[in-house]
C-alpha positions as CSV (number, residue, x, y, z in Angstrom):
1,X,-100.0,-32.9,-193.3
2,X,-102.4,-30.2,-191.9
3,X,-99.5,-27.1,-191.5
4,X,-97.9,-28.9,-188.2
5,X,-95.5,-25.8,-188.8
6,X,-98.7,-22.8,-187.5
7,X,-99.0,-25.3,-184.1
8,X,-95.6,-25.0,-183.6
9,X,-95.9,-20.9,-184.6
10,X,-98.2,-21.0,-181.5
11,X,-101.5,-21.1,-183.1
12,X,-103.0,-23.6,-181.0
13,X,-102.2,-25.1,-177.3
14,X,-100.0,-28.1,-175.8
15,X,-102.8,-29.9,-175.4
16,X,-103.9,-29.5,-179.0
17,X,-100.8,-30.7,-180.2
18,X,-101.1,-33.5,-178.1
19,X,-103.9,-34.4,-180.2
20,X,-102.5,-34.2,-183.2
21,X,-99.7,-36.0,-182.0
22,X,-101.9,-39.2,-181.1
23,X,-103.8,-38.8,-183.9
24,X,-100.8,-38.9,-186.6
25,X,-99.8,-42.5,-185.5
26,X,-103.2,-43.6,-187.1
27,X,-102.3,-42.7,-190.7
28,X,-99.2,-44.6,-191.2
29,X,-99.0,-47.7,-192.9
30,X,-96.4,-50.4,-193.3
31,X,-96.0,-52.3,-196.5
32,X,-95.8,-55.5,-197.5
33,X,-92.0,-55.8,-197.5
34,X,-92.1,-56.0,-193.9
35,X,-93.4,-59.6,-194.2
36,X,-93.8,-61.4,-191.4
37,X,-92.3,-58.7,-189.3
38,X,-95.1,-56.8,-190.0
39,X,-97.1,-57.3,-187.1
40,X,-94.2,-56.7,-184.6
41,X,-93.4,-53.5,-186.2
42,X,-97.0,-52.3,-186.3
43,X,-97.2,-53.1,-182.5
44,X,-93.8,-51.4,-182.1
45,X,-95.1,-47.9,-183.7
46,X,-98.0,-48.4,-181.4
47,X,-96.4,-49.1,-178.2
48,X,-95.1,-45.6,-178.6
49,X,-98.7,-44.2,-179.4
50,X,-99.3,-45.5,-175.7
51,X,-96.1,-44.2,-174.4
52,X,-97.0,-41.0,-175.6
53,X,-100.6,-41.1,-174.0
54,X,-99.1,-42.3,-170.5
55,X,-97.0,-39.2,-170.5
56,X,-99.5,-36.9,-171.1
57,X,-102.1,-38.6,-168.8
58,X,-99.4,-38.6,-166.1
59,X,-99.0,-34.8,-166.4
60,X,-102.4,-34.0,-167.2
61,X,-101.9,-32.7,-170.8
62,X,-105.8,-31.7,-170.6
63,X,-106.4,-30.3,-167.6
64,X,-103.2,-28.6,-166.3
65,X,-102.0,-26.5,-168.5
66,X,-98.7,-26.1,-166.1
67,X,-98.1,-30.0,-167.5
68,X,-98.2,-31.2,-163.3
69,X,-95.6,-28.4,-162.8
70,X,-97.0,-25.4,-160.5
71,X,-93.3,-24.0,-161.2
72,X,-92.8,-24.5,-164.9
73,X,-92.2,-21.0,-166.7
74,X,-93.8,-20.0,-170.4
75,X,-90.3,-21.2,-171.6
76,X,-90.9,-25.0,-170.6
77,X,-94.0,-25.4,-171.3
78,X,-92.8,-24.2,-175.1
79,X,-90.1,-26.5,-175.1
80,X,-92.7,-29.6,-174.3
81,X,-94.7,-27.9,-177.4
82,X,-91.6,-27.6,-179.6
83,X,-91.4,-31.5,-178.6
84,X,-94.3,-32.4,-179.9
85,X,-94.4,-30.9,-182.7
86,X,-91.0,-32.2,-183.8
87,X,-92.9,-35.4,-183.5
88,X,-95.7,-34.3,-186.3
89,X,-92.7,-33.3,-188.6
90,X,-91.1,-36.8,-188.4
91,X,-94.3,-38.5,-189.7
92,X,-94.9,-35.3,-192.4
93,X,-91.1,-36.3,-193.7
94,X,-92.4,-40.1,-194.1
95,X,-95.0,-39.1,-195.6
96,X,-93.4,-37.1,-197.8
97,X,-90.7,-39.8,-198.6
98,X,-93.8,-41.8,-199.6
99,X,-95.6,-39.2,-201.9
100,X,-91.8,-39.1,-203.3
101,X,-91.6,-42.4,-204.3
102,X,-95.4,-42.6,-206.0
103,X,-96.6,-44.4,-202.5
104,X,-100.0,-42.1,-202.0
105,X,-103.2,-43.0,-201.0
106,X,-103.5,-46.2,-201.7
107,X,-101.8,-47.0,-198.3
108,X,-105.1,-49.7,-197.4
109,X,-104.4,-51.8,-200.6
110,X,-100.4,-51.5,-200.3
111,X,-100.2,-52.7,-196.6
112,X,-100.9,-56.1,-195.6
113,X,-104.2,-57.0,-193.8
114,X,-104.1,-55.9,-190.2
115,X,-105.5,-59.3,-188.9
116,X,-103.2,-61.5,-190.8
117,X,-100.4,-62.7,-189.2
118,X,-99.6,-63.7,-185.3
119,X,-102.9,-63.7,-183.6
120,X,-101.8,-62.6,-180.3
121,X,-100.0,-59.5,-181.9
122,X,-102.9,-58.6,-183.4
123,X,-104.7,-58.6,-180.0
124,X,-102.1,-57.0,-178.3
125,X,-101.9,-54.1,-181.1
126,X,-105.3,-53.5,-181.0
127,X,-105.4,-53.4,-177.0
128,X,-102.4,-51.0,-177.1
129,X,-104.0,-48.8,-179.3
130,X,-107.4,-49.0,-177.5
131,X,-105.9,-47.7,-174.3
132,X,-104.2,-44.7,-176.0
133,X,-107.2,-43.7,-177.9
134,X,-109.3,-43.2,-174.7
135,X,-107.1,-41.1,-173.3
136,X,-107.0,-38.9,-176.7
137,X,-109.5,-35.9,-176.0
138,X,-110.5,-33.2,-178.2
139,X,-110.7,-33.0,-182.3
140,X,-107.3,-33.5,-184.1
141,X,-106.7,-30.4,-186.6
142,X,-105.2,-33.2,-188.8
143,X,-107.1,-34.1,-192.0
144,X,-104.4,-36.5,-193.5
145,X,-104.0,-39.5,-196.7
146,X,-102.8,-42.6,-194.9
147,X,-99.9,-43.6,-196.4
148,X,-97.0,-46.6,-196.3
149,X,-93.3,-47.0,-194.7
150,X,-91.9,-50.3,-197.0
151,X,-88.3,-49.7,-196.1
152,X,-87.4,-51.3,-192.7
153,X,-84.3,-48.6,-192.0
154,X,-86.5,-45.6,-192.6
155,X,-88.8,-47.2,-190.1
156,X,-86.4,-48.3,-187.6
157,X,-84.8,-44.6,-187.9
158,X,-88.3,-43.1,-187.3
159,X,-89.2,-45.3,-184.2
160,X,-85.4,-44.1,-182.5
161,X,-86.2,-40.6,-183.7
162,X,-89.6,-40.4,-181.8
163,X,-88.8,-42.7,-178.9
164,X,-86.0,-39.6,-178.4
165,X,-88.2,-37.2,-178.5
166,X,-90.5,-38.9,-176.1
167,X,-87.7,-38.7,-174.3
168,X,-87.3,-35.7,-174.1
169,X,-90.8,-34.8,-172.9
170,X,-90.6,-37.2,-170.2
171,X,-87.2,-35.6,-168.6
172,X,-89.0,-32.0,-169.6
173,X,-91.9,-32.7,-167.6
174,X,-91.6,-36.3,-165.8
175,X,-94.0,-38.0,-163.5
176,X,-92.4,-41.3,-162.9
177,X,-94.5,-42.6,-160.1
178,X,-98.0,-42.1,-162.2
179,X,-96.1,-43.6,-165.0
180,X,-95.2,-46.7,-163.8
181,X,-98.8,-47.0,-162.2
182,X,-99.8,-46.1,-165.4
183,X,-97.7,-49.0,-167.4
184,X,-99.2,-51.3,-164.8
185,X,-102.9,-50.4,-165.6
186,X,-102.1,-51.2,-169.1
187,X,-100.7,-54.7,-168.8
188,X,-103.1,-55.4,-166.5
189,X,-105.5,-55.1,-169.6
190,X,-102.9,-57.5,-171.8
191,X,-103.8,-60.5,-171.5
192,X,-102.1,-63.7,-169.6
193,X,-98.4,-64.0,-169.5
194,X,-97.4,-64.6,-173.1
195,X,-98.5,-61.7,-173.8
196,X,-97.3,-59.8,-171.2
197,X,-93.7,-61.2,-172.0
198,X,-95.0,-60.7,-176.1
199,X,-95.3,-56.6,-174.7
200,X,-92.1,-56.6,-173.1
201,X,-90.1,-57.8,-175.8
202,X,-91.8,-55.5,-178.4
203,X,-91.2,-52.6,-176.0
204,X,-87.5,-52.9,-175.6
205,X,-85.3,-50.0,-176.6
206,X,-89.1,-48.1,-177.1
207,X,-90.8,-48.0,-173.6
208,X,-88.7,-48.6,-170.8
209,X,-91.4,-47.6,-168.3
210,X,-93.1,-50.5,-170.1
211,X,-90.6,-52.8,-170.6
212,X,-89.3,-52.9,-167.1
213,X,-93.2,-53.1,-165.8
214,X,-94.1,-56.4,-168.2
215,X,-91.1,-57.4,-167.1
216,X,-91.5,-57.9,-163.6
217,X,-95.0,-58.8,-164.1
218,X,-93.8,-61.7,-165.6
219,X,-91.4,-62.9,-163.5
220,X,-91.4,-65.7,-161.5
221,X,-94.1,-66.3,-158.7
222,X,-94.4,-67.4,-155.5
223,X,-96.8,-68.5,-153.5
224,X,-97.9,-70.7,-150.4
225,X,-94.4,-71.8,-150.3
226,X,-93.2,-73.3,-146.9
227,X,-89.2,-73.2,-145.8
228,X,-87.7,-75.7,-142.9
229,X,-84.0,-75.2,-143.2
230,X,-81.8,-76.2,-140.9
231,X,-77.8,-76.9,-140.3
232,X,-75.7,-75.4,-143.5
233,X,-78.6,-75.5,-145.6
234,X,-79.8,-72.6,-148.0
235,X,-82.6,-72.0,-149.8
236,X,-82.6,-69.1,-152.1
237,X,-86.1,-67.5,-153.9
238,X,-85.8,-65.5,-157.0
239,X,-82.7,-65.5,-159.6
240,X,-78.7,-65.9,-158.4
241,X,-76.2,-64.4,-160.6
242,X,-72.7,-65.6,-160.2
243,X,-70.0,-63.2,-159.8
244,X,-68.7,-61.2,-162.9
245,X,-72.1,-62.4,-164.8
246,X,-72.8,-59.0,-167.1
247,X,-76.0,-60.2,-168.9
248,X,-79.3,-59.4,-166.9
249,X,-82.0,-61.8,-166.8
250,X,-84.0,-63.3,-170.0
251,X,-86.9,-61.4,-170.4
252,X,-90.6,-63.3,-169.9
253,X,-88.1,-66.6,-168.7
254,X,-90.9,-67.4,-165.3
255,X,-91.9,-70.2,-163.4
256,X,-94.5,-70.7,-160.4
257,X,-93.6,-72.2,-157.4
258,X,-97.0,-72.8,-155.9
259,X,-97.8,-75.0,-152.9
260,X,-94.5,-76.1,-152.1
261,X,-92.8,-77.2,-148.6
262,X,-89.4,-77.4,-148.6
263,X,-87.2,-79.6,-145.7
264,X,-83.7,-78.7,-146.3
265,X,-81.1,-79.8,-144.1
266,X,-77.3,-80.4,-144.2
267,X,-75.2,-78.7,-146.8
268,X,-78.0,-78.3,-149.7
269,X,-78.2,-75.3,-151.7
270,X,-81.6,-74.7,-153.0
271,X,-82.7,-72.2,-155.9
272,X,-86.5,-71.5,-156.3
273,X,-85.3,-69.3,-159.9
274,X,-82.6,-69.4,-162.4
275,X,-78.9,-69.2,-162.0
276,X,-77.0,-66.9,-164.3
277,X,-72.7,-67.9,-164.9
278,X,-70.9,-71.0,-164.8
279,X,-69.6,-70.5,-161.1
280,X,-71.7,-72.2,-158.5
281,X,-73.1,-68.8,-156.1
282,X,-73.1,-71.6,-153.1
283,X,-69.8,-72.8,-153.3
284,X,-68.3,-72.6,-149.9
């Protein structure tokens, strides 16, 4: 890896190794051993590619060098560096894990073809990783070998380890309301809704920001829906959860109520949604 350690020494500035940062994700590889979990696991590294972008678009990594901070002292703005470079030295570790083992740079013939596999994972990685490349500005310093994870711990270990540190940059320097705006632009650019619920599951425990957007967006919906009630009736829209249910909803689990007019009269107990827990919420 192209001396990550000189960045961190302060040769260059945050928004330099932001680049880098963004760039790194490209040269990593997963091997065959993954199987067919292959393409969920390359969509998973790539989901926090984006994450990474939508933080620094969200404090203006290029532009403000105060990271959307007016107040932030020389100290902070380090620490957001320091970050980020911590981030370069996880994948310089892999890759030196793989140079260990004799895995070099034949990371293209050792990894599985890229459009093999689940279609719609496919699409979704390469979307995912279209949106974070526009937002990547500048020339990387990087000048890197690609080379291959093939053992599913080390990955798993590596995607905690830099979904921490992501973390860490977002509490640093956060800018929650562009973020979520920001999650929403991207799975507006998804797809339909298996995708969007495809997203959300690969995003859990990675993106929360993410997660909890293509989740909602792929709720349940409602429209052109008329209500008469009358006497003891109810009618209740969206999802009931009995009391001393722990679980949340299932993810992506949506229906459309469209067009609907509902006359409900006497003692009936209507749910436009799902009920969560084995005690009836109506009971009276």
């Amino acid at each position: 890896m192209a001396d990550p350690f000189s960045i961190a020494a302060g040769a260059v500035g945050i928004a330099t190794a932001f680049t880098a940062c963004l760039d790194v994700f490209e040269y990593v590889r997963l091997g065959r051993e993954f199987g067919r979990d292959y393409q969920t696991c390359q969509l998973n590294l790539t989901i926090l590619r984006l994450r990474l972008s939508r933080w620094g678009e969200a404090v203006g990594v290029y532009n403000d060098p105060q990271l959307g901070n007016p107040a932030a002292s020389r100290k902070e703005i380090q620490a957001a560096k320091d970050t980020l470079i911590h981030v370069l030295t996880l994948f310089e570790d892999s890759a030196r894990v793989s140079e260990r083992f004799g895995i070099k740079a034949d990371a293209e013939v050792l990894a599985p073809n890229e459009s093999d596999g689940d279609g719609m994972l496919v699409i979704l990685n390469r979307r995912a990783r279209d949106i974070a490349t526009r937002r990547q500005k500048g020339a990387s310093l990087l000048k890197l070998a690609r080379w291959s994870i093939h053992d599913n711990h080390a990955f798993r270990k590596l995607l905690d380890d830099i979904s921490m540190l992501l973390g860490q940059l977002e509490i640093l320097f956060p800018s929650p309301s562009s973020s979520e705006a920001l999650a929403r632009e991207e799975i507006s650019q998804m797809g339909g809704q298996r995708e969007v619920r495809a997203l959300a599951a690969a995003s859990e425990g990675l993106d929360d920001v993410l997660h909890r957007q293509a989740s909602q967006a792929t709720g349940h919906q409602y429209r052109d829906i008329q209500v008469e009630a009358g006497g003891d009736a109810t009618v209740a829209q969206g999802n009931v959860f009995a009391a001393g249910w722990t679980g949340g909803a299932v993810v992506g689990a949506s229906h459309s109520y469209v067009g609907i007019t509902i006359k409900a009269a006497g003692g009936l107990r209507l749910v436009n949604g799902d009920r969560y827990g084995g005690v009836d919420p109506f009971e009276r």
